[in-house]
N, C-alpha and C positions, 0 to 999 in steps of 0.2 A: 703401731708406732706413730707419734706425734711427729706431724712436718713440718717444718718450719719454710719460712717466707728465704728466697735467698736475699742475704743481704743487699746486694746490690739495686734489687728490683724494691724491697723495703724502705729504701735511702733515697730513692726517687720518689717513689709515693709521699715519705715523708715533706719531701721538698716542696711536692705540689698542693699538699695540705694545708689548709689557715691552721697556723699554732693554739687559735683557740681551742682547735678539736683535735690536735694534731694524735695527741695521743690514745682519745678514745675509740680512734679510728681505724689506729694502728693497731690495738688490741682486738678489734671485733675481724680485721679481715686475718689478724695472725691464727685467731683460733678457729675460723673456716677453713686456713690454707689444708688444703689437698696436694699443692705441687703449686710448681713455678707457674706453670700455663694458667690451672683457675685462680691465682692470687693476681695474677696479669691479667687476666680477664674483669675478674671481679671490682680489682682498682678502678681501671679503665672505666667501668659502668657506675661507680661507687663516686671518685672523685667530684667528675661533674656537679652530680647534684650535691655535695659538701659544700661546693663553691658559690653553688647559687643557693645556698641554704643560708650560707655565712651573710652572703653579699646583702639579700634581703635582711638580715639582721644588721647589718652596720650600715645601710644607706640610710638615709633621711630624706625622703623625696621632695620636702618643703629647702630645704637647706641647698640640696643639691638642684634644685630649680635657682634660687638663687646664685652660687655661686655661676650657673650656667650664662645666667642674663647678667650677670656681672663681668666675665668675661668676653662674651659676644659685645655688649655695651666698650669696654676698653680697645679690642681691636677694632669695631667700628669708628670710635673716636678718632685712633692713632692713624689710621686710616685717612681720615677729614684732614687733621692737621695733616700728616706728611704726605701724603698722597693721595691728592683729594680726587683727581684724574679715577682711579681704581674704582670708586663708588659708583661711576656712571658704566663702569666695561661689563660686559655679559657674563651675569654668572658672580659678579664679585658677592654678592652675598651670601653667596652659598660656598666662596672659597673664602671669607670671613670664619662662617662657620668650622672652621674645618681643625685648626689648632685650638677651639675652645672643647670640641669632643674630643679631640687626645685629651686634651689634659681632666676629663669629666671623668672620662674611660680609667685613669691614672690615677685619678682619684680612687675612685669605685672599687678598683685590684688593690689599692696599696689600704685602706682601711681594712677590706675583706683579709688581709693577711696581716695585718699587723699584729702584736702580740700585747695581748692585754695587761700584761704581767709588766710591760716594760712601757712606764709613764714618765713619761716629763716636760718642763712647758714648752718647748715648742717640734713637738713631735707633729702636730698639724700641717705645719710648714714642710715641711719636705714631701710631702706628697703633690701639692702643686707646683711647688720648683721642681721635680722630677717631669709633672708632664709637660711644665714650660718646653725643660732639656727634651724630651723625647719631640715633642712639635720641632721643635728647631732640628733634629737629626734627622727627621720625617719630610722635611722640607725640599733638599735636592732631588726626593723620588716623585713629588707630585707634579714636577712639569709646570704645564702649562696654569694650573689648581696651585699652582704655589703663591705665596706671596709678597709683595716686594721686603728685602733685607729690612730696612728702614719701620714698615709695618709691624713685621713680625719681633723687631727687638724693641719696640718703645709700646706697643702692645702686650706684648711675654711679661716684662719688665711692670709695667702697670696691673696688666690681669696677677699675675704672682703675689705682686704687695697685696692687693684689694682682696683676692680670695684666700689669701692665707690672715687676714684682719678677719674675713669673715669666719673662718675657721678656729680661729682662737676664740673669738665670742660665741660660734654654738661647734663644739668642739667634736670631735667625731662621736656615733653612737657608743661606740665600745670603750670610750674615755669618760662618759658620762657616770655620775653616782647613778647607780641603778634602783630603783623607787619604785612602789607602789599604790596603785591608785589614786596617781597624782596628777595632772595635764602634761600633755610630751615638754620636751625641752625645751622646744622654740616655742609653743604657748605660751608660758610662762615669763619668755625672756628676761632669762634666769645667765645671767656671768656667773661664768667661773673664775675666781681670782689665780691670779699666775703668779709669780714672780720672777721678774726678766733681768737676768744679769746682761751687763754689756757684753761676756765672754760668750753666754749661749747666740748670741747672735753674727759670730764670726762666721760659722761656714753655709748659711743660708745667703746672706750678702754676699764671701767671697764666689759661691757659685752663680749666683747672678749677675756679679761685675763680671767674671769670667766671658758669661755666655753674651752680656752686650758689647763688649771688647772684640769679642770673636765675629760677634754680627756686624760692627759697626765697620771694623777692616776688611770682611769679604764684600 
């Protein structure tokens, strides 16, 4: 008799799966399942490398280098102007560093899961204003590694605009026309044309007026 995966443990695999493969994944361990425990096991061992299977396919390490020193460069900036004092304290460059890798890391997850099926122009952008948001929530727990209110909202703020500019120009891998034998994407510096209604741009601004409104009062 044929067993099936229980639902519940199915419905979480699914969740942790990139929607790229979401489904061929979902058939290969349904038709090994033995029981709850080897399909729990087998996920467990299976997922992982999905994820860094995926990830290698939708990072761009020339792109993602860039975005990196694009936002290292803005909080260094914002840094100078608002608080110039920090550049000279021990250690400040390396607590520079620290909300430009959230938001890399945010990056990284949120192309690796996006769903290829679901395009439009300004689906780039939300991936850096989420690791904006998550640097900013990440903030109260580093202590003494945090950095001043003022830094981190006119830095966020700048790094967001400028990596999500860069992001609309070489757009993530899994958004790109897929080609052959042709030079990578950013060889080429090859645009993609958009077209930008003033209404798709309401909820990427209103989340960033939000979160410097919020920084600017604490």
């Amino acid at each position: 008799m044929e067993s099936r995966p229980p639902k519940v443990i199915e419905a979480i695999a699914a969740l942790l799966i990139p929607p790229a493969c979401r489904e061929e994944i979902l058939g290969d361990l349904a038709e090994r399942c033995r029981g709850a425990l080897q399909y729990s096991i087998e996920a467990v061992q299976t997922i992982p490398c999905v994820v860094f299977s995926r990830i290698r396919r939708t990072t761009d390490g020339v792109v993602l280098l860039m975005n990196g020193a694009a936002l290292y460069t803005t909080f260094t900036v914002a840094a100078w102007v608002v608080d110039r004092p920090l550049l000279a304290a021990q250690s400040s460059y390396a607590r520079l560093a620290i909300p430009p890798l959230i938001v890399l890391l945010t990056v990284i997850y949120a192309d690796a899961y996006a769903d290829p099926k679901k395009r439009w122009p300004l689906k780039p952008l939300f991936a850096p204003i989420l690791g904006i948001a998550l640097a900013f929530a990440w903030r109260p727990t580093l202590g003494e590694w945090a950095l001043p209110g003022a830094v981190m909202a006119w830095g966020g703020v700048a790094g967001a605009v400028l990596v999500s500019t860069l992001r609309l120009i070489f757009p993530p891998v899994g958004d790109r026309p897929q080609t052959i034998g042709i030079p990578a994407h950013w060889q080429k510096l090859e645009l993609v044309p958009f077209t930008l209604r003033p209404r798709d741009a309401i909820i990427p601004l209103a989340i960033l007026a939000v979160v410097l409104l919020y920084l600017l009062r604490s």
